[in-house]
ChimeraX commands (.cxc) that place a marker at each C-alpha (Angstrom):
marker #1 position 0.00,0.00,0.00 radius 0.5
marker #1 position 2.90,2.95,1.05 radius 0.5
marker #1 position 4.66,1.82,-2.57 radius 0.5
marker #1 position 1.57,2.58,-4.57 radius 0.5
marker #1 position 1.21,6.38,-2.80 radius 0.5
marker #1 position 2.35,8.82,-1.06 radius 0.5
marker #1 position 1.00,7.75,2.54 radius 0.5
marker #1 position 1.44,7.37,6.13 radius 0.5
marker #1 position 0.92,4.31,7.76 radius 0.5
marker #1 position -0.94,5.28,11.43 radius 0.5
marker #1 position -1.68,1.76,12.66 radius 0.5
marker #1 position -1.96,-1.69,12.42 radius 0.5
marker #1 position -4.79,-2.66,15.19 radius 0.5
marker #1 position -5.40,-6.83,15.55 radius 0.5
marker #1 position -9.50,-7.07,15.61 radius 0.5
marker #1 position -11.43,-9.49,17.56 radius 0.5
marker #1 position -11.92,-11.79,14.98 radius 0.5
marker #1 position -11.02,-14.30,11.69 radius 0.5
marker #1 position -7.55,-12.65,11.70 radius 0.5
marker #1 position -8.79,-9.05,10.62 radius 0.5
marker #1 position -6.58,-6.17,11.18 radius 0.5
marker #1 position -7.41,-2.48,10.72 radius 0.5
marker #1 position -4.68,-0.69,8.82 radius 0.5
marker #1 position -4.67,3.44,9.38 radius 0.5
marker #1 position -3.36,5.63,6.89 radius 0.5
marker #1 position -3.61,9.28,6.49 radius 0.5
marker #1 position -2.47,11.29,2.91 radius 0.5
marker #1 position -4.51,13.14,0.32 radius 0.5
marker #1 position -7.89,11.53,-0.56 radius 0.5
marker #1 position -6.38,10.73,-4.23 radius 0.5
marker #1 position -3.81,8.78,-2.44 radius 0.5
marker #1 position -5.35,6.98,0.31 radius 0.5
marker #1 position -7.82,5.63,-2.25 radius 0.5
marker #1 position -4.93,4.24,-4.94 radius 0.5
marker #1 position -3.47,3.16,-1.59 radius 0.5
marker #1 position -6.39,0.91,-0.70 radius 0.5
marker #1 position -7.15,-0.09,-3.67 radius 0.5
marker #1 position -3.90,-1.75,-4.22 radius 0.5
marker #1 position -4.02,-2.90,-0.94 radius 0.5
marker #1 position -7.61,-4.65,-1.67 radius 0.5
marker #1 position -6.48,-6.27,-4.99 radius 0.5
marker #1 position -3.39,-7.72,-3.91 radius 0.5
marker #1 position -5.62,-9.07,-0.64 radius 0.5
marker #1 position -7.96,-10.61,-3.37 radius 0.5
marker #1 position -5.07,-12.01,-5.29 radius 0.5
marker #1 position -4.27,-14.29,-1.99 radius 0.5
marker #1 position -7.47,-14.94,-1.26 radius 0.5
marker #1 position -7.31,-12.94,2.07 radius 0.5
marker #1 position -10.30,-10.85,1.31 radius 0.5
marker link #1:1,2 radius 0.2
marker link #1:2,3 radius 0.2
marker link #1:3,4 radius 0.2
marker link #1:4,5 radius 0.2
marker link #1:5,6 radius 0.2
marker link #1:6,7 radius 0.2
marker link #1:7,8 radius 0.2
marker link #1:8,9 radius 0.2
marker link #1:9,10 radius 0.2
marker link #1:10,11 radius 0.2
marker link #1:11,12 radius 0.2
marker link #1:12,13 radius 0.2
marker link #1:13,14 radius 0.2
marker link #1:14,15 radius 0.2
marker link #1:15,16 radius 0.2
marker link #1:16,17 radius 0.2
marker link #1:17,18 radius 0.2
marker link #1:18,19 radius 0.2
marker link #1:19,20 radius 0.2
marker link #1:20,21 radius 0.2
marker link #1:21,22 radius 0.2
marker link #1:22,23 radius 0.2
marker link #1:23,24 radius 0.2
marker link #1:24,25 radius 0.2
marker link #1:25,26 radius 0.2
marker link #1:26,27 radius 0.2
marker link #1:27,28 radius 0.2
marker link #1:28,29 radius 0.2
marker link #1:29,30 radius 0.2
marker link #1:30,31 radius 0.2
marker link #1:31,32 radius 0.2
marker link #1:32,33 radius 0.2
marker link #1:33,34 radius 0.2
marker link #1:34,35 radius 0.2
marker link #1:35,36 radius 0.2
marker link #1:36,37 radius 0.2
marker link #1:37,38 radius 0.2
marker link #1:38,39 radius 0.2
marker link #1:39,40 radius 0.2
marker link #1:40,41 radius 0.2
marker link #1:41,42 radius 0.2
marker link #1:42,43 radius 0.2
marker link #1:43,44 radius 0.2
marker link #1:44,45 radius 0.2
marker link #1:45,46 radius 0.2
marker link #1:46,47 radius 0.2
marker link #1:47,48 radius 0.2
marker link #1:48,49 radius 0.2
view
C-alpha cells in the first residue's frame, strides 16, 4: 500500500476476529484511495479478502 502512494501508515490494530486487522493511513484523498485499492487487490489475489 505505502509503494503505490504517497502515505502514512498510522496503525496496524489486531480485531477481535477471523484474523482481521485495521490498517490506518492518512495522505490526500487521491492517495489513500490508490493506496487501498492496491491494498484490496493484492488481498484478493491471496485470497485474504
Amino acid at each position: 500500500m505505502a509503494k503505490a502512494a504517497a502515505i502514512t501508515l498510522l496503525a496496524l490494530e489486531k480485531t477481535n476476529g477471523s484474523g482481521w486487522m485495521v490498517v490506518k493511513i492518512a495522505g490526500d484523498v487521491a492517495s489513500v484511495q490508490a493506496a487501498v485499492m492496491t491494498g484490496a487487490e493484492l488481498a484478493e489475489r491471496q485470497q485474504g479478502w
